[in-house]
C-alpha positions as protocol buffer text, in pm:
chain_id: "A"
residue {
  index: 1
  type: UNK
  ca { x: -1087 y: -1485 z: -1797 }
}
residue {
  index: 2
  type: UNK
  ca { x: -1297 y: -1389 z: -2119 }
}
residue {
  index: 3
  type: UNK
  ca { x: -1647 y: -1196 z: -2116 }
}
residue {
  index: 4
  type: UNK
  ca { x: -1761 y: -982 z: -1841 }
}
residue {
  index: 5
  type: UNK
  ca { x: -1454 y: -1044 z: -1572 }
}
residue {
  index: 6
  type: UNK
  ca { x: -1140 y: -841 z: -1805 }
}
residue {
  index: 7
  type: UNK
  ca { x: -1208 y: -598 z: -2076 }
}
residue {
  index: 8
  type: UNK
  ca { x: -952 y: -711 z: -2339 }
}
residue {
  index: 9
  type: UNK
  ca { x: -952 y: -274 z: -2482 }
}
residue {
  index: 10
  type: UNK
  ca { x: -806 y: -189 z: -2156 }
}
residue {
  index: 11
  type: UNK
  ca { x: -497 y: -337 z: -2253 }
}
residue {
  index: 12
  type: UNK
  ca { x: -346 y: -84 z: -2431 }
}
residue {
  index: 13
  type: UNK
  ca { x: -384 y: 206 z: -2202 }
}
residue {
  index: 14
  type: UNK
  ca { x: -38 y: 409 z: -2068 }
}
residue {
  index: 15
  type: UNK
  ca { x: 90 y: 332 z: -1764 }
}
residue {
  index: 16
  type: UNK
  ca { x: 27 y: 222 z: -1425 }
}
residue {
  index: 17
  type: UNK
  ca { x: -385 y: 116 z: -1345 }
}
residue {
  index: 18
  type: UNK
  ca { x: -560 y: 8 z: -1048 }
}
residue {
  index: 19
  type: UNK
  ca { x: -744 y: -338 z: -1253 }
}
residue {
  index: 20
  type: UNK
  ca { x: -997 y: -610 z: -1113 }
}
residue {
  index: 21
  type: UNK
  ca { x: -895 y: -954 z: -1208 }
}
residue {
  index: 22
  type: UNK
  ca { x: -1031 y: -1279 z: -1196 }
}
residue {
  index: 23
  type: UNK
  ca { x: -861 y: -1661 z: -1189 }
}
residue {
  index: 24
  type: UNK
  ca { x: -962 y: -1838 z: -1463 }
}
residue {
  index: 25
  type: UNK
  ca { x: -1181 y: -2090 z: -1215 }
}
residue {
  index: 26
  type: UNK
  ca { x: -1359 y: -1787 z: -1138 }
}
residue {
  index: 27
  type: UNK
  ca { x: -1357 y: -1842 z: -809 }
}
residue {
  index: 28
  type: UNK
  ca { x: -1120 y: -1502 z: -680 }
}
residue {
  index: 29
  type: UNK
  ca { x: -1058 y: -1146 z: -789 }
}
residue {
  index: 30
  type: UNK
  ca { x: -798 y: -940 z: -724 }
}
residue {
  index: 31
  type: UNK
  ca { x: -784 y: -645 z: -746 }
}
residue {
  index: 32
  type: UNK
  ca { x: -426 y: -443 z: -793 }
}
residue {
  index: 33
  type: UNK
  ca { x: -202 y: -214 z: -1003 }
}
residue {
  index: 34
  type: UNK
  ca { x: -85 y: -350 z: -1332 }
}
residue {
  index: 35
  type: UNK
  ca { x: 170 y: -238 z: -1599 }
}
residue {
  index: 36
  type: UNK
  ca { x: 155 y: -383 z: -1960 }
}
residue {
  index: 37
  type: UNK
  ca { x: 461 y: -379 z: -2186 }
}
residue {
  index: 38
  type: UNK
  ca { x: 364 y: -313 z: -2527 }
}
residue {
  index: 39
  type: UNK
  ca { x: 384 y: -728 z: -2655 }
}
residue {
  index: 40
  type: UNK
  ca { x: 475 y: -1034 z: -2508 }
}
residue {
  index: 41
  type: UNK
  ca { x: 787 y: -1272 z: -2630 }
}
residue {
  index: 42
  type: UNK
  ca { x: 551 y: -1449 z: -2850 }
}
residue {
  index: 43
  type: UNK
  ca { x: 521 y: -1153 z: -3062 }
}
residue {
  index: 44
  type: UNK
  ca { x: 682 y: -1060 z: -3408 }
}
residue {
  index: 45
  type: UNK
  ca { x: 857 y: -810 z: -3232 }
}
residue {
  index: 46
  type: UNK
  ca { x: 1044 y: -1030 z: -3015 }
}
residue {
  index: 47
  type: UNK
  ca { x: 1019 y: -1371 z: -3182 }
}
residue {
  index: 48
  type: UNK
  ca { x: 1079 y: -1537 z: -2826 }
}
residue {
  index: 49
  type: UNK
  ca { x: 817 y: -1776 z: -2797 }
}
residue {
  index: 50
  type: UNK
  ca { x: 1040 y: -2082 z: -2599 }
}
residue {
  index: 51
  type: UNK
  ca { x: 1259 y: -1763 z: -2443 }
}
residue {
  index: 52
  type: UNK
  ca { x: 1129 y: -1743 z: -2084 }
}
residue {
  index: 53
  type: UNK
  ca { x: 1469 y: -1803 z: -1920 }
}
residue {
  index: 54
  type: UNK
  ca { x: 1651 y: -1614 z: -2090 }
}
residue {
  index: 55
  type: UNK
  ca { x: 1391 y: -1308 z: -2048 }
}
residue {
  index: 56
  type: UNK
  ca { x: 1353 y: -1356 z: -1654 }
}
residue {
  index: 57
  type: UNK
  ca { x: 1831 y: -1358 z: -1672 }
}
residue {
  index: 58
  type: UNK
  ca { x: 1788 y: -1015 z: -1846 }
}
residue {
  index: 59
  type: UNK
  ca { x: 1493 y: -882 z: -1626 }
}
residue {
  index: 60
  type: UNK
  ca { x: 1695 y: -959 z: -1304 }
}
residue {
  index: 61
  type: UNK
  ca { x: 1990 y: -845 z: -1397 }
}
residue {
  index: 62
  type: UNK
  ca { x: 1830 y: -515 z: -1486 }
}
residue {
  index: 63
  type: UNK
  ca { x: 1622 y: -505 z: -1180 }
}
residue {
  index: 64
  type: UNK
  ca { x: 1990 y: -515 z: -981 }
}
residue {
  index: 65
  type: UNK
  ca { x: 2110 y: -291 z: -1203 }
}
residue {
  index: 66
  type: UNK
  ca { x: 1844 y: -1 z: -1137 }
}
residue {
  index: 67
  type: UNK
  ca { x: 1636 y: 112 z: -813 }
}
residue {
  index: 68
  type: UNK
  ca { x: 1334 y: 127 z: -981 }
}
residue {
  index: 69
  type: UNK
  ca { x: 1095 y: -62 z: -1219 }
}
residue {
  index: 70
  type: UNK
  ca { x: 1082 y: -16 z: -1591 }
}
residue {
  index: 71
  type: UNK
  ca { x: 972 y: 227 z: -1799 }
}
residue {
  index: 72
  type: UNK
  ca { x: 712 y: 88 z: -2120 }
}
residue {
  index: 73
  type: UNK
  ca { x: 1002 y: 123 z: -2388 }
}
residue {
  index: 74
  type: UNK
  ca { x: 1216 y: -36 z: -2118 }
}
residue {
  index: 75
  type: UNK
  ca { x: 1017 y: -326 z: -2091 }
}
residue {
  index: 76
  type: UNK
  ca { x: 992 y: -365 z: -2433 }
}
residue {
  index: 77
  type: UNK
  ca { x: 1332 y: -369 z: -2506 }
}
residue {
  index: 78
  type: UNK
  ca { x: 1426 y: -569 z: -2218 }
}
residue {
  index: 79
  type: UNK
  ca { x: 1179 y: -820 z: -2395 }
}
residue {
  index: 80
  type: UNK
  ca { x: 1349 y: -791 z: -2767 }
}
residue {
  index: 81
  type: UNK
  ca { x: 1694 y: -817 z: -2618 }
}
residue {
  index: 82
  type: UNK
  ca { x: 1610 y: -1136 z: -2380 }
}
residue {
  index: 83
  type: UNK
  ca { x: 1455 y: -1289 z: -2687 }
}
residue {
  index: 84
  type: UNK
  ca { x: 1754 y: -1202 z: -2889 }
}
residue {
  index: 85
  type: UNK
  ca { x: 1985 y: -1365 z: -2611 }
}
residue {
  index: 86
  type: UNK
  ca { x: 1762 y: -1680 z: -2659 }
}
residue {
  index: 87
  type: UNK
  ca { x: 1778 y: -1763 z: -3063 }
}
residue {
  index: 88
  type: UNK
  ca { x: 2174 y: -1645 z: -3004 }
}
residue {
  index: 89
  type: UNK
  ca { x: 2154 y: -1989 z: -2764 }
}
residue {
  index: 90
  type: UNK
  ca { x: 1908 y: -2142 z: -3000 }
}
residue {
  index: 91
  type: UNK
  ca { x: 2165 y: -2072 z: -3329 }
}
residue {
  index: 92
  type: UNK
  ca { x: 2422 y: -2312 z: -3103 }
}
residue {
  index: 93
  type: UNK
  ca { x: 2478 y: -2693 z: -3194 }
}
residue {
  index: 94
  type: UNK
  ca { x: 2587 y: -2733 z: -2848 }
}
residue {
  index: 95
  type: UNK
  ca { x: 2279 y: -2613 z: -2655 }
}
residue {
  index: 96
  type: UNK
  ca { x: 2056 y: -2784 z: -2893 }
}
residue {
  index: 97
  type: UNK
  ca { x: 2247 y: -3128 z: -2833 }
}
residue {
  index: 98
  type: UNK
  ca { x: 2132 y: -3050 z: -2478 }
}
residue {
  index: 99
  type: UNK
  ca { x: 1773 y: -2870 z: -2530 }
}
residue {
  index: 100
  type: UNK
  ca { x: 1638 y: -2986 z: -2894 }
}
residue {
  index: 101
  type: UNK
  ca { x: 1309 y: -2798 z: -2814 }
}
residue {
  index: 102
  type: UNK
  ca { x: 1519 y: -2465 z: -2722 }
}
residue {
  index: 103
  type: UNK
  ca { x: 1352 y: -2469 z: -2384 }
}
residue {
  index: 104
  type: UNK
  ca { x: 1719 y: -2391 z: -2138 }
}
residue {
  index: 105
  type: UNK
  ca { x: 1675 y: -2437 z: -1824 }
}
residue {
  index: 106
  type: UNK
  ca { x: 1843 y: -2172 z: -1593 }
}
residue {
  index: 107
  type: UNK
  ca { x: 2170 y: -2331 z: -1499 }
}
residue {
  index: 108
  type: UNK
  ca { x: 2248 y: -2327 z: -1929 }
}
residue {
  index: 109
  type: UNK
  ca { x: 2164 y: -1962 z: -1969 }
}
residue {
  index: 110
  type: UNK
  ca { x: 2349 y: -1870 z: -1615 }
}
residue {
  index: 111
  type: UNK
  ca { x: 2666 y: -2079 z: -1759 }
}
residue {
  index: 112
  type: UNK
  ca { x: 2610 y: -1863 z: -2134 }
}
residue {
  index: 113
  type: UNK
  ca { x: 2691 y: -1581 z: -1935 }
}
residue {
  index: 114
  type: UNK
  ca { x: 2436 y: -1362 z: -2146 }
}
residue {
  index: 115
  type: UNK
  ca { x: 2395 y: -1144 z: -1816 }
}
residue {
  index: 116
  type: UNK
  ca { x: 2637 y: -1093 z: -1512 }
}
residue {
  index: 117
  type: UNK
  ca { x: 2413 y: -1231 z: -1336 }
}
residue {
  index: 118
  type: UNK
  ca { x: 2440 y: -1586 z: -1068 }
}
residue {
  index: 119
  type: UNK
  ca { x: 2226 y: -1749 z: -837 }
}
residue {
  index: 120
  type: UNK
  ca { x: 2314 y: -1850 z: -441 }
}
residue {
  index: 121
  type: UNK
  ca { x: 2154 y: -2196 z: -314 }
}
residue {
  index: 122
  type: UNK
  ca { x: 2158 y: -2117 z: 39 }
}
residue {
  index: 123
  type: UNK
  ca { x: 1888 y: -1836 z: -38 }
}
residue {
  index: 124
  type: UNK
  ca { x: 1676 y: -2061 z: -264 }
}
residue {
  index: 125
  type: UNK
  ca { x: 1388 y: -2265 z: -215 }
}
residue {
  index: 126
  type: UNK
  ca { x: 1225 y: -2528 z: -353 }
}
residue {
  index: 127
  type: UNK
  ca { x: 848 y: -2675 z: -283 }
}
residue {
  index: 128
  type: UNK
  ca { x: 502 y: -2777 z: -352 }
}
residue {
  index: 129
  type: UNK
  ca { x: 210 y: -2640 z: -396 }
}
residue {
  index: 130
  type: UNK
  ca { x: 0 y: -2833 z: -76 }
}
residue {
  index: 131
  type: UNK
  ca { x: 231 y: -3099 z: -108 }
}
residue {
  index: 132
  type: UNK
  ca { x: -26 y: -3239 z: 215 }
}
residue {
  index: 133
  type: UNK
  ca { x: -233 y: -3356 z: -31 }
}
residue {
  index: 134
  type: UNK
  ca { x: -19 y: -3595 z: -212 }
}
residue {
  index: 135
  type: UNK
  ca { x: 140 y: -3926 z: -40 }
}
residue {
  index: 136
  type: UNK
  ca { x: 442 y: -3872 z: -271 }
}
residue {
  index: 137
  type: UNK
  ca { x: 458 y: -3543 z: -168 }
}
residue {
  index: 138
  type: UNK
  ca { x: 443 y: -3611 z: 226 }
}
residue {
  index: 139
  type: UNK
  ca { x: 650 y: -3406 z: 443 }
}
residue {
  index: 140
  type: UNK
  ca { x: 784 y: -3167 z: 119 }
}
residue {
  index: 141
  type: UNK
  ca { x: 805 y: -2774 z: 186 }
}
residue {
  index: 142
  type: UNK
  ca { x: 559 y: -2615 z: 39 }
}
residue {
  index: 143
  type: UNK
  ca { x: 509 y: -2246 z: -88 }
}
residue {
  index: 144
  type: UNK
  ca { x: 351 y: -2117 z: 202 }
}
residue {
  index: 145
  type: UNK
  ca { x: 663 y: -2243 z: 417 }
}
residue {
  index: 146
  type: UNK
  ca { x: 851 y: -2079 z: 115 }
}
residue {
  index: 147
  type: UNK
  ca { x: 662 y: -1723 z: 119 }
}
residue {
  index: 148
  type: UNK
  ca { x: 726 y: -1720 z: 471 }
}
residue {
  index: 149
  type: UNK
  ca { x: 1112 y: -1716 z: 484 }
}
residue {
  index: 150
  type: UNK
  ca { x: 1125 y: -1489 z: 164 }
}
residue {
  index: 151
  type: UNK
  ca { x: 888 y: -1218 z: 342 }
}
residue {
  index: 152
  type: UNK
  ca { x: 1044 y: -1241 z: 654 }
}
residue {
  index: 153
  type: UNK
  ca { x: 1129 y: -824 z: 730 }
}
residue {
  index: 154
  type: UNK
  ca { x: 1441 y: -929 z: 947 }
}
residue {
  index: 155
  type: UNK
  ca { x: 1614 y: -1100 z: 668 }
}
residue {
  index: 156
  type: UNK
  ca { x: 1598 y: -809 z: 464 }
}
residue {
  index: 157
  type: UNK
  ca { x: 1916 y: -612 z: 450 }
}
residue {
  index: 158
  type: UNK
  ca { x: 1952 y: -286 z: 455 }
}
residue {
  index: 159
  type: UNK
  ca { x: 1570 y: -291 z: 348 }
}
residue {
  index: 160
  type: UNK
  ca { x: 1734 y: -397 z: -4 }
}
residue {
  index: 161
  type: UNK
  ca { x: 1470 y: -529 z: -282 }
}
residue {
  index: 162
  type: UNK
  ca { x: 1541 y: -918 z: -311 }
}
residue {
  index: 163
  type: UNK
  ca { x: 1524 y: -1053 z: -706 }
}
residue {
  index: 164
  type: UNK
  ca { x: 1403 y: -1385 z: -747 }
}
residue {
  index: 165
  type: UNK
  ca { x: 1376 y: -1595 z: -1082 }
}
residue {
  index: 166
  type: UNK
  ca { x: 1045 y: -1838 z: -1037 }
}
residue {
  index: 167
  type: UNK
  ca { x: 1044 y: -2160 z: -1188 }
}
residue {
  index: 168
  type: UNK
  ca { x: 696 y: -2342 z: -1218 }
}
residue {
  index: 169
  type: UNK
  ca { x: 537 y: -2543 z: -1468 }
}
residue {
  index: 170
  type: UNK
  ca { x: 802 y: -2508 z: -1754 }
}
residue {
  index: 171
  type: UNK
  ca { x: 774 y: -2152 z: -1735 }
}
residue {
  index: 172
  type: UNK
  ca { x: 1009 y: -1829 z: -1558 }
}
residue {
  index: 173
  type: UNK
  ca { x: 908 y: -1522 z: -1403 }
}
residue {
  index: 174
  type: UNK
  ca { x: 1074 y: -1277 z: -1172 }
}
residue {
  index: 175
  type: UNK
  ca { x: 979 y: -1174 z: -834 }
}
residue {
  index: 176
  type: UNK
  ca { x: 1080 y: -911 z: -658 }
}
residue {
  index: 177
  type: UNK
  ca { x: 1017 y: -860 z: -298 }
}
residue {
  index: 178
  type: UNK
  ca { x: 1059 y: -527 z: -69 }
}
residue {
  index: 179
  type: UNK
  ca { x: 973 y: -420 z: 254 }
}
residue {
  index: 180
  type: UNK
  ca { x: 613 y: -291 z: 135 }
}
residue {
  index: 181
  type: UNK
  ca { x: 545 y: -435 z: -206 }
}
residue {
  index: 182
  type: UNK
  ca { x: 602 y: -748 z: -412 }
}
residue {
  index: 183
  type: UNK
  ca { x: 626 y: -761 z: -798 }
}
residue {
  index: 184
  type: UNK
  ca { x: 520 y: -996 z: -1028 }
}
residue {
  index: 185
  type: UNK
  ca { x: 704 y: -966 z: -1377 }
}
residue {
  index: 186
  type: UNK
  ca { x: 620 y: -1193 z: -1689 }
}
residue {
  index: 187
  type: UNK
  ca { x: 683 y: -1209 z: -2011 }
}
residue {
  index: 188
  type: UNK
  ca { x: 448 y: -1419 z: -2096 }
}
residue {
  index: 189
  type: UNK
  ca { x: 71 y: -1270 z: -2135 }
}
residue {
  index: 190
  type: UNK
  ca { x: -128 y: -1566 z: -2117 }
}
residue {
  index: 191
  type: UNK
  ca { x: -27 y: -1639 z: -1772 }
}
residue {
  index: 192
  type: UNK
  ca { x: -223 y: -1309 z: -1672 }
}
residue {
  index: 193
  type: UNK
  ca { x: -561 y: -1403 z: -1858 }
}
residue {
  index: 194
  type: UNK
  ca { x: -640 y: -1610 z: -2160 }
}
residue {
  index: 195
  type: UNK
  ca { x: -587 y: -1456 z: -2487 }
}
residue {
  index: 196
  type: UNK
  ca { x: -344 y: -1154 z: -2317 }
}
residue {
  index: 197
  type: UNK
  ca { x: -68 y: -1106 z: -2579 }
}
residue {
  index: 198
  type: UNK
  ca { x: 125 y: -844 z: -2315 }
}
residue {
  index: 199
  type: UNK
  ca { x: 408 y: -907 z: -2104 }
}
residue {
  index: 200
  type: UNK
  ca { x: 312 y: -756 z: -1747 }
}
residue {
  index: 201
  type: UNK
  ca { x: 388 y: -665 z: -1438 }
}
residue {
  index: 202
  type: UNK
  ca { x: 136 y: -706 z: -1078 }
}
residue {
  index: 203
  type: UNK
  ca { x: 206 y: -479 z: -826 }
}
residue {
  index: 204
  type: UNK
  ca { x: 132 y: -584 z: -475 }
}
residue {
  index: 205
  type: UNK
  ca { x: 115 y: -311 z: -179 }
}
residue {
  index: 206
  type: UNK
  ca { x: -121 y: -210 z: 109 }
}
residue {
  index: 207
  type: UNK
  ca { x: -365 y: -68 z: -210 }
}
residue {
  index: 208
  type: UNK
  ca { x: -399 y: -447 z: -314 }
}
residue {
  index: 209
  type: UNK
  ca { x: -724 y: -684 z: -231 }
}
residue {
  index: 210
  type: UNK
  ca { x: -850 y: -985 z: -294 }
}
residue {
  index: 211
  type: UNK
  ca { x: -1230 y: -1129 z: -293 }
}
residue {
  index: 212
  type: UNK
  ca { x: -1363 y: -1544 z: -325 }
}
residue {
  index: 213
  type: UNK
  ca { x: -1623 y: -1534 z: -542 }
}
residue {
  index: 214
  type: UNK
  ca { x: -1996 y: -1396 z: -385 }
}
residue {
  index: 215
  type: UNK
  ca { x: -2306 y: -1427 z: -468 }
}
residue {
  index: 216
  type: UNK
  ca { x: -2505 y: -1142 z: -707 }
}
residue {
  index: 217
  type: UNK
  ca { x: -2601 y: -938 z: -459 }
}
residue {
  index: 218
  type: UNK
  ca { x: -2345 y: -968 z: -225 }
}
residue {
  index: 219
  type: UNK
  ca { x: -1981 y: -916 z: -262 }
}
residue {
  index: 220
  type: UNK
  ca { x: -1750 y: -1237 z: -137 }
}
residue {
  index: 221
  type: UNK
  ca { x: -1542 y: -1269 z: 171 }
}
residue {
  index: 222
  type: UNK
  ca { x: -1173 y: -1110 z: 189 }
}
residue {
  index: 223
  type: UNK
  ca { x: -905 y: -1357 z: 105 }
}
residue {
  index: 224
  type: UNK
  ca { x: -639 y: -1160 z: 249 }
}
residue {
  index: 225
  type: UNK
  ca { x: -477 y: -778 z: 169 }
}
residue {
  index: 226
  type: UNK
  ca { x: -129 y: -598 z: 93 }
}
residue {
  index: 227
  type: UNK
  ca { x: 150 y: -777 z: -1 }
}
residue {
  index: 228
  type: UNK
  ca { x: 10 y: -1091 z: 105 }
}
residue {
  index: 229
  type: UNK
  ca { x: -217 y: -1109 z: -220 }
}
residue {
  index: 230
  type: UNK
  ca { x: 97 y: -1205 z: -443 }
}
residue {
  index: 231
  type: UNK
  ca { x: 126 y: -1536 z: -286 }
}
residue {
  index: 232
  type: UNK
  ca { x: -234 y: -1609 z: -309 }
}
residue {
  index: 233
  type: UNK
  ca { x: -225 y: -1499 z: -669 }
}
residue {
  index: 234
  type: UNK
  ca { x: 75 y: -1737 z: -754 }
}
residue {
  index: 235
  type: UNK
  ca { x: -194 y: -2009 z: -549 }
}
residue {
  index: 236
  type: UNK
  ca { x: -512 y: -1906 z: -712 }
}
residue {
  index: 237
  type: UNK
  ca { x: -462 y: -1773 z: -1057 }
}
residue {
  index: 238
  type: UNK
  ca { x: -166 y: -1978 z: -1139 }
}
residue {
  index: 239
  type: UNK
  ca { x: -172 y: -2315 z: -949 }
}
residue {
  index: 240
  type: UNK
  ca { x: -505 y: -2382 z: -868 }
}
residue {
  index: 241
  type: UNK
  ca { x: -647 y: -2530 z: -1172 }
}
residue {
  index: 242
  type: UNK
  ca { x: -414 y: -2789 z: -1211 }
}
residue {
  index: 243
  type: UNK
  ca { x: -363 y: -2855 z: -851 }
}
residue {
  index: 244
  type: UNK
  ca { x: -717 y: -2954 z: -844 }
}
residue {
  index: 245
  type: UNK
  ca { x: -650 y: -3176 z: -1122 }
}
residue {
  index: 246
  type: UNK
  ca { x: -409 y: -3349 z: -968 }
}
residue {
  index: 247
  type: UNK
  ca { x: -617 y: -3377 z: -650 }
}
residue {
  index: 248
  type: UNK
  ca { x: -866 y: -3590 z: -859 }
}
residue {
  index: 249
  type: UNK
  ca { x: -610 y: -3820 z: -969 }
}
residue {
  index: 250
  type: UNK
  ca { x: -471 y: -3890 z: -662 }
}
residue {
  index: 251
  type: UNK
  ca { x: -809 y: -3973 z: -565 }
}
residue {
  index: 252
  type: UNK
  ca { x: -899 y: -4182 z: -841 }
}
residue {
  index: 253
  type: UNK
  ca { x: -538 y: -4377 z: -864 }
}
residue {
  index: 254
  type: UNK
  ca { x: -424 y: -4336 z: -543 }
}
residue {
  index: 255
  type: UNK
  ca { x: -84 y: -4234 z: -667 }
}
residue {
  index: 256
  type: UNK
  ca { x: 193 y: -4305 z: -443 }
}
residue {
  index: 257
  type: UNK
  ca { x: 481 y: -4148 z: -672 }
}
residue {
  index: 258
  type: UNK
  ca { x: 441 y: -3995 z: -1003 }
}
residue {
  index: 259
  type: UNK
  ca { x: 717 y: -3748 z: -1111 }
}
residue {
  index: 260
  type: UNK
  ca { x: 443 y: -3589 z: -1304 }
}
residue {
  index: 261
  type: UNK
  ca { x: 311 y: -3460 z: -968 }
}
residue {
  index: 262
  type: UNK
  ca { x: 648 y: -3343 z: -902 }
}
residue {
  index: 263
  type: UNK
  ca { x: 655 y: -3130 z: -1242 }
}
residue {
  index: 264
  type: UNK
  ca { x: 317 y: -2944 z: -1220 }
}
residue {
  index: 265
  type: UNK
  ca { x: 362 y: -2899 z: -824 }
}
residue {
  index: 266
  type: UNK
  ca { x: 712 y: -2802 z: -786 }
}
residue {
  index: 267
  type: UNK
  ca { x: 783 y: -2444 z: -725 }
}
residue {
  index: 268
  type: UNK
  ca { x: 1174 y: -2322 z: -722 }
}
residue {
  index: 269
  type: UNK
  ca { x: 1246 y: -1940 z: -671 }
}
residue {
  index: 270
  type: UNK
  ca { x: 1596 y: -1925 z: -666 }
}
residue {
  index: 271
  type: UNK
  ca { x: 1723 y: -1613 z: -506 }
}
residue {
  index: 272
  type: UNK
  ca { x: 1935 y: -1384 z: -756 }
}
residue {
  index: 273
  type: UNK
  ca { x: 2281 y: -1168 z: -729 }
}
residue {
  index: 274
  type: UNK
  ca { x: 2492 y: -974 z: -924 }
}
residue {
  index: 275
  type: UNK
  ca { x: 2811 y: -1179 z: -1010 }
}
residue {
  index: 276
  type: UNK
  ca { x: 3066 y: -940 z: -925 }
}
residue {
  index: 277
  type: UNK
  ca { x: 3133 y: -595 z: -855 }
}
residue {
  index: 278
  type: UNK
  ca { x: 3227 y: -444 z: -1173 }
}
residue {
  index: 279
  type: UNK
  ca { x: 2836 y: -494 z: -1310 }
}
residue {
  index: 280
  type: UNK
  ca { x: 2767 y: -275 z: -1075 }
}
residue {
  index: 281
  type: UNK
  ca { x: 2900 y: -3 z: -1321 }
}
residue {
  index: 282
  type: UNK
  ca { x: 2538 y: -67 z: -1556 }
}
residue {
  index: 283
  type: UNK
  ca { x: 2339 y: 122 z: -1265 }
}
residue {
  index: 284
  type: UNK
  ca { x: 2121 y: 342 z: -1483 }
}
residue {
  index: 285
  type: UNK
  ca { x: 2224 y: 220 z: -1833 }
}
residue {
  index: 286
  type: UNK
  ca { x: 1955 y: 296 z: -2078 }
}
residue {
  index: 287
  type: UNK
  ca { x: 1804 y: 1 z: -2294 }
}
């Protein structure tokens, strides 16, 4: 949000910090550990301004790849190479007979093969965000169903991190889940807070909180804390603007299908492997 709820300077500071922010409806803050890269993929550095997919292939495949989470010149380089990946696609007469506005979805840059990288269905999920709201929408899963399998502790094997590349709203992210943190990576800065030109990454662990909104003088009622706050902050700072939107329209029309409610509500996090043995040999390769 602009004014007094981020302080824009901050940005540019080292490493990890412990950061209060608020969703652009002002009505939650959260407050958790952040990481900025140095740019975003709009940038002149990067030149990736349609590259999203591309960027969450490469960040996946790298999060497989190595046991921990990037360094700043990591980030930043994962961010110029994704990019680079992207206008490589972009330069093709085939993929722009397919995608004339150079947005791929993730099947095309899984089939490029720009990373070793594939995707299993049976670990998947689609859904809706309160998909109870909408008649066309009745009966749908919705993200809470879907944050439920995904954080599930028995499922995890061998307490292994599980890499998952989000689809929502025409845009990709990654998410990674472990046993006692979730991450939030995105190469896109304005997702974060309007006018952020930083890719980032939100760190959720038993240090994370969030608030609603309070009054002056007194401080607003705990949403929820830990690990839990990263599916609230996909709800609240990500969804819940134009969910409520679309909750007035419904009212107002009565809407019984529109595939726009589809687009803006669906949700897809489709689960993430590498595709066979031998990338196994990148472990620890330096960008």
């Amino acid at each position: 949000m602009q004014g007094p709820y981020f302080d824009h300077n901050k940005c540019t500071a080292s490493g990890w910090e412990n950061r209060e922010l608020w969703s652009r409806d002002g009505k939650t803050k959260l407050k958790t550990n952040v990481f900025f890269a140095s740019f975003d993929q709009r940038s002149k550095k990067a030149c990736g301004e349609s590259a999203c997919t591309a960027l969450a292939v490469c960040i996946a495949h790298w999060l497989h790849s190595n046991h921990n989470m990037p360094t700043r010149s990591q980030f930043d380089s994962l961010i110029k190479r994704g990019s680079s990946e992207w206008r490589r696609l972009s330069h093709s007469d085939h993929y722009l007979k397919l995608f004339p506005d150079k947005h791929f979805d993730l099947e095309t840059v899984l089939e490029a093969n720009i990373r070793p990288l594939v995707v299993t269905p049976q670990n998947s999920y689609t859904g809706f965000f309160s998909p109870e709201k909408f008649q066309c929408l009745e009966g749908a899963m919705s993200f809470d169903d879907i944050w439920d399998e995904i954080t599930r502790n028995d499922d995890v094997v061998d307490h292994e991190p599980r890499i998952y590349i989000v689809s929502w709203n025409d845009h990709f992210f990654v998410l990674k889940v472990e046993v006692d943190a979730c991450y939030v990576i995105d190469t896109l800065g304005e997702r974060l807070f309007e006018g952020c030109r930083k890719a980032f990454i939100l760190k959720f662990d038993g240090s994370s909180l969030m608030h609603a909104k309070g009054s002056k003088k007194e401080r607003g009622e705990i949403v929820c804390k830990g690990k839990e706050c990263c599916k609230e902050f996909i709800k609240r700072f990500l969804a819940a603007i134009p969910l409520r939107q679309l909750e007035e329209e419904e009212r107002n029309k009565g809407t019984v299908y529109n595939p726009y409610f589809h687009r803006k509500l669906q949700i897809d996090l489709h689960y993430s492997l590498l595709s066979s043995l031998s990338s196994a040999s990148s472990i620890g390769e330096p960008l």
